[in-house]
C-alpha positions as CSV (number, residue, x, y, z in Angstrom):
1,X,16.0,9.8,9.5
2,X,12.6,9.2,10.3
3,X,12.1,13.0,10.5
4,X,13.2,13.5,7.1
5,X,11.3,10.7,5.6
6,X,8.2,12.2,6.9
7,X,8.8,15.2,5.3
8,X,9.6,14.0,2.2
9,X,6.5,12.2,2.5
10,X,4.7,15.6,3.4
11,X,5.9,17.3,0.5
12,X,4.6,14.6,-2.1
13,X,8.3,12.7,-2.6
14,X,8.7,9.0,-2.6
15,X,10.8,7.3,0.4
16,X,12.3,3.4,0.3
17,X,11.3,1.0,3.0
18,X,13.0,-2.3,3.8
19,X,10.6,-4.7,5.7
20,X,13.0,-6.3,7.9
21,X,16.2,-9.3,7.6
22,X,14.3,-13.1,7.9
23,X,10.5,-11.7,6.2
24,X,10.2,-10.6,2.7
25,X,13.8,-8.6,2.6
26,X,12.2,-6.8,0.2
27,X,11.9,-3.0,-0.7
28,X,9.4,-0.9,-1.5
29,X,8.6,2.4,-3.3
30,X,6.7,4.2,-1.0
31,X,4.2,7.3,-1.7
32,X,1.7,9.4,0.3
33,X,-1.4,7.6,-2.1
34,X,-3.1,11.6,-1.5
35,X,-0.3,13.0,-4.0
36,X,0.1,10.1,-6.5
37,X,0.3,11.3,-10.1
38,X,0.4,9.7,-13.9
39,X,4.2,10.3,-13.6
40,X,4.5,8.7,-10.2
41,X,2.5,5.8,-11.1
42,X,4.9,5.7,-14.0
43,X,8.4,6.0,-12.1
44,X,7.2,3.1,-10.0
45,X,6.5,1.0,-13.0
46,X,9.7,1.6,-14.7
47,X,11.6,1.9,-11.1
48,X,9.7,-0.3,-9.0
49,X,8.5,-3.3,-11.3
50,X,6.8,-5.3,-8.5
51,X,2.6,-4.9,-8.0
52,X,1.5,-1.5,-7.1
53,X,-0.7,-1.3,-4.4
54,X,-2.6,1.3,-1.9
55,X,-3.3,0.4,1.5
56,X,-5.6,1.4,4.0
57,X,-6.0,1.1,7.5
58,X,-8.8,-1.6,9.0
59,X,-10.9,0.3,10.9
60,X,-11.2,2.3,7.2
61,X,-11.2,-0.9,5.6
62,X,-14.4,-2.1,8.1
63,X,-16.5,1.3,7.7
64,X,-16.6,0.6,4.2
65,X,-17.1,-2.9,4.2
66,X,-14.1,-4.1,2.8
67,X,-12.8,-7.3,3.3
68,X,-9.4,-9.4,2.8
69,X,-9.5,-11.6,-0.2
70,X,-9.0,-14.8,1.4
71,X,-12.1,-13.9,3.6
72,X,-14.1,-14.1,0.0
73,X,-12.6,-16.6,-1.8
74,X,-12.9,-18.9,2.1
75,X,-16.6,-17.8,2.2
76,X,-17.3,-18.4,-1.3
77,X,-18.0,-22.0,-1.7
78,X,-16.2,-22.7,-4.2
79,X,-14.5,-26.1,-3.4
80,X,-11.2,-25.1,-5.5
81,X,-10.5,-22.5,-2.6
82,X,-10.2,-25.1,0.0
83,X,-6.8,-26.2,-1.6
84,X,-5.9,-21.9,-2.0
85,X,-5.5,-21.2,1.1
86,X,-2.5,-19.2,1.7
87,X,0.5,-20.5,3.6
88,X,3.0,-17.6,3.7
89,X,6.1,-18.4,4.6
90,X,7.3,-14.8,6.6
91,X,3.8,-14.1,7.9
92,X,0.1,-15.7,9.2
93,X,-2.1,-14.2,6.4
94,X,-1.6,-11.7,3.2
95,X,-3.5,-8.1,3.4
96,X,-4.6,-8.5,-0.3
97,X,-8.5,-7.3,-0.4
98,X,-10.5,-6.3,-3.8
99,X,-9.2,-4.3,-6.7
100,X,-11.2,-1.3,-7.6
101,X,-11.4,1.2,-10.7
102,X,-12.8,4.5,-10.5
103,X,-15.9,4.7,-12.6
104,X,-14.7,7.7,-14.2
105,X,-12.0,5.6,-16.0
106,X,-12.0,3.3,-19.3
107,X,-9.8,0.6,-19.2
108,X,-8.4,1.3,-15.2
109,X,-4.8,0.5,-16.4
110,X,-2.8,3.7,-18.0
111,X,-1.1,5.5,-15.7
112,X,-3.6,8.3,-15.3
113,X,-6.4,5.6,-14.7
114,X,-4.8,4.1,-12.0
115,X,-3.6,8.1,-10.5
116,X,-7.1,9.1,-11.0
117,X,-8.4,5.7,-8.7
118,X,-6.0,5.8,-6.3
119,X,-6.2,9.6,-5.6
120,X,-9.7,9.6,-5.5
121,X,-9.9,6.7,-2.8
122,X,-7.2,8.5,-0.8
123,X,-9.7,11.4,-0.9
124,X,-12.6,9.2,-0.2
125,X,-10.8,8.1,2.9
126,X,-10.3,11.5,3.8
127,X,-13.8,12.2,3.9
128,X,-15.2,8.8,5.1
129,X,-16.3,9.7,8.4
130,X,-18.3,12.6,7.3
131,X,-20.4,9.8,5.0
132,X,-24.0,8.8,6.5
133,X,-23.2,5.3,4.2
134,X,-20.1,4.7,3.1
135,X,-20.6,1.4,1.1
136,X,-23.3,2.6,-1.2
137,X,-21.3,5.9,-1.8
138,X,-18.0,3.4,-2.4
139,X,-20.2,1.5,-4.6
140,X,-21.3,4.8,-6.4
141,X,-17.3,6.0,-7.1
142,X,-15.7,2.6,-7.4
143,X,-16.3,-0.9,-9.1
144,X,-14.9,-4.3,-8.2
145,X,-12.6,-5.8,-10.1
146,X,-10.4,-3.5,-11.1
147,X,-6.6,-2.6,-11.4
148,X,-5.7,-1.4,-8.2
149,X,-5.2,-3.5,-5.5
150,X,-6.1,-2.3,-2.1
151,X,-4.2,-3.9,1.0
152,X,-6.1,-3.8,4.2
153,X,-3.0,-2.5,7.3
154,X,-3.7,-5.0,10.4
155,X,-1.6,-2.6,12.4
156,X,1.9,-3.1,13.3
157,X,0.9,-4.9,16.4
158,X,-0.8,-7.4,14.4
159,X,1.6,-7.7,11.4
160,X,5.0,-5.8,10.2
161,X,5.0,-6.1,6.2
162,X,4.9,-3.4,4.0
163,X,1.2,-2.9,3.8
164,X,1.5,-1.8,7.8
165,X,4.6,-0.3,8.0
166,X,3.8,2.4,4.8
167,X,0.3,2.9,6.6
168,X,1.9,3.7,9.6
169,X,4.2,6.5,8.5
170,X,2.2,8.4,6.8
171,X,0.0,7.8,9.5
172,X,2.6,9.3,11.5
173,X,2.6,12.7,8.9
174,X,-0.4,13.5,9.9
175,X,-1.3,13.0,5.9
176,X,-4.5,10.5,4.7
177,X,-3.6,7.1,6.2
178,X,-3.1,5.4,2.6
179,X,-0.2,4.7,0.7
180,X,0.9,3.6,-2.9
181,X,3.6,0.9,-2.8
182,X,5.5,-1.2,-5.4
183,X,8.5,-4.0,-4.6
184,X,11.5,-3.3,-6.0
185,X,12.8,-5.8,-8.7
186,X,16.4,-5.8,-9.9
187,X,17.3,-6.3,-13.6
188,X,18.1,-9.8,-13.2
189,X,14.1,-10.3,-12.6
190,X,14.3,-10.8,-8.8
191,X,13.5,-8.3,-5.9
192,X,16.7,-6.0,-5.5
193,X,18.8,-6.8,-3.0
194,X,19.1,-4.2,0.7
195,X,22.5,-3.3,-0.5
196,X,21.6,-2.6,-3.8
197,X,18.4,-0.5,-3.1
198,X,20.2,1.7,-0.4
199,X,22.9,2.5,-3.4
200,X,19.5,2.8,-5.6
201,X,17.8,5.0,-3.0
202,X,21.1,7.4,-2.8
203,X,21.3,7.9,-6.1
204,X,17.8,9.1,-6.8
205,X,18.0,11.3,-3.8
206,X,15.3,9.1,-2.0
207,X,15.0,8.4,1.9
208,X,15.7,4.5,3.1
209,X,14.1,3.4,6.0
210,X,14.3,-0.3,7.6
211,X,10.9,-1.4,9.2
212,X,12.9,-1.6,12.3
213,X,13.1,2.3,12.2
214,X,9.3,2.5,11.6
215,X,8.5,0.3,14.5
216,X,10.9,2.0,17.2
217,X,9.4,5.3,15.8
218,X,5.6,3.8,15.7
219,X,5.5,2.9,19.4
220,X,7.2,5.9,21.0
221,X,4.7,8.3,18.3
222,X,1.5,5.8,19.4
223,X,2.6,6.6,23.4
């Protein structure tokens, strides 16, 4: 199965990923953030209804500068954040950073604003290491805030959510290590049961994975 989702994911097609029984027991939409489109952003609006996010590994995440959220709003001496500090219930910290829009954009919010800034970071990432600075050139592509919210990946080893688990596999592809994700909601307004996205997933034609696949996969692939 894993084989398959990673050539979905090679040919531009979404897969499902369930993070694991006793965390979030969510599921995601999942997308290789290099071939995002107007229309995907669109299906995982319609499909998805969660918050769409792109991720990005940390040792990405550090060349540019980029930190978590909390990191800011702990560092910014702001008393209010003292009494924000995240306790999550399924994990130690959340991997929100910044939200970005591409400076070519108006308003950052249709579906081809968001396309055009997420497909232009993933390409960004893909070219990062060839960059003598990468902050200032960030800073001359992107601004801060914005309406897509970039999740910094810990690494599997550090934490298992979506944010690392999506990273990892198309990591795995061999494709930019970035990915678009989105929760699944059900109609009743809450996130979609596992039963209910597998039947979801098989009747859109579209791959579901549990994390536990990913990991067992991850660690023999990382050998």
């Amino acid at each position: 199965m894993i084989e398959e989702a990673i050539e979905a994911l090679k040919r531009g097609d979404f897969i499902f990923i369930f993070d694991g029984e006793g965390r979030e027991e969510e599921t995601d939409i999942v997308i290789a953030s290099q071939f995002i489109t107007p229309e995907k952003i669109r299906f995982m609006r319609r499909e998805g209804g969660g918050l769409i996010c792109t991720t990005l590994p940390k040792n990405y995440a550090d060349k540019i500068g980029l930190p978590y959220l909390h990191e800011i709003f702990q560092r910014s001496g702001y008393p209010i954040f003292k009494y924000l500090t995240p306790k999550v219930r399924y994990d130690t910290m959340p991997s929100f950073s910044i939200t970005i829009n591409h400076r070519d954009n108006f308003t950052g919010i249709p579906d081809k604003d968001r396309a055009k800034t997420i497909k232009e970071f993933a390409e960004f990432l893909n070219k990062i290491e060839k960059i003598e600075k990468p902050m200032k050139e960030f800073g001359e592509e992107f601004i801060s805030p914005g309406h897509v919210h970039l999740l910094i990946s810990s690494g599997l080893e550090k934490r298992r959510g979506h944010t690392e688990l999506s990273t990892a596999i198309v990591s795995m592809a061999g494709l930019i290590p970035s990915a678009t994700i989105v929760e699944i909601l059900a109609k009743d307004g809450n996130s979609m049961s596992k039963e209910d996205a597998m039947k979801f997933a098989d009747e859109q034609g579209i791959i579901f994975l549990e994390g536990k696949d990913i990991l067992d996969a991850w660690y023999k692939w990382s050998e």
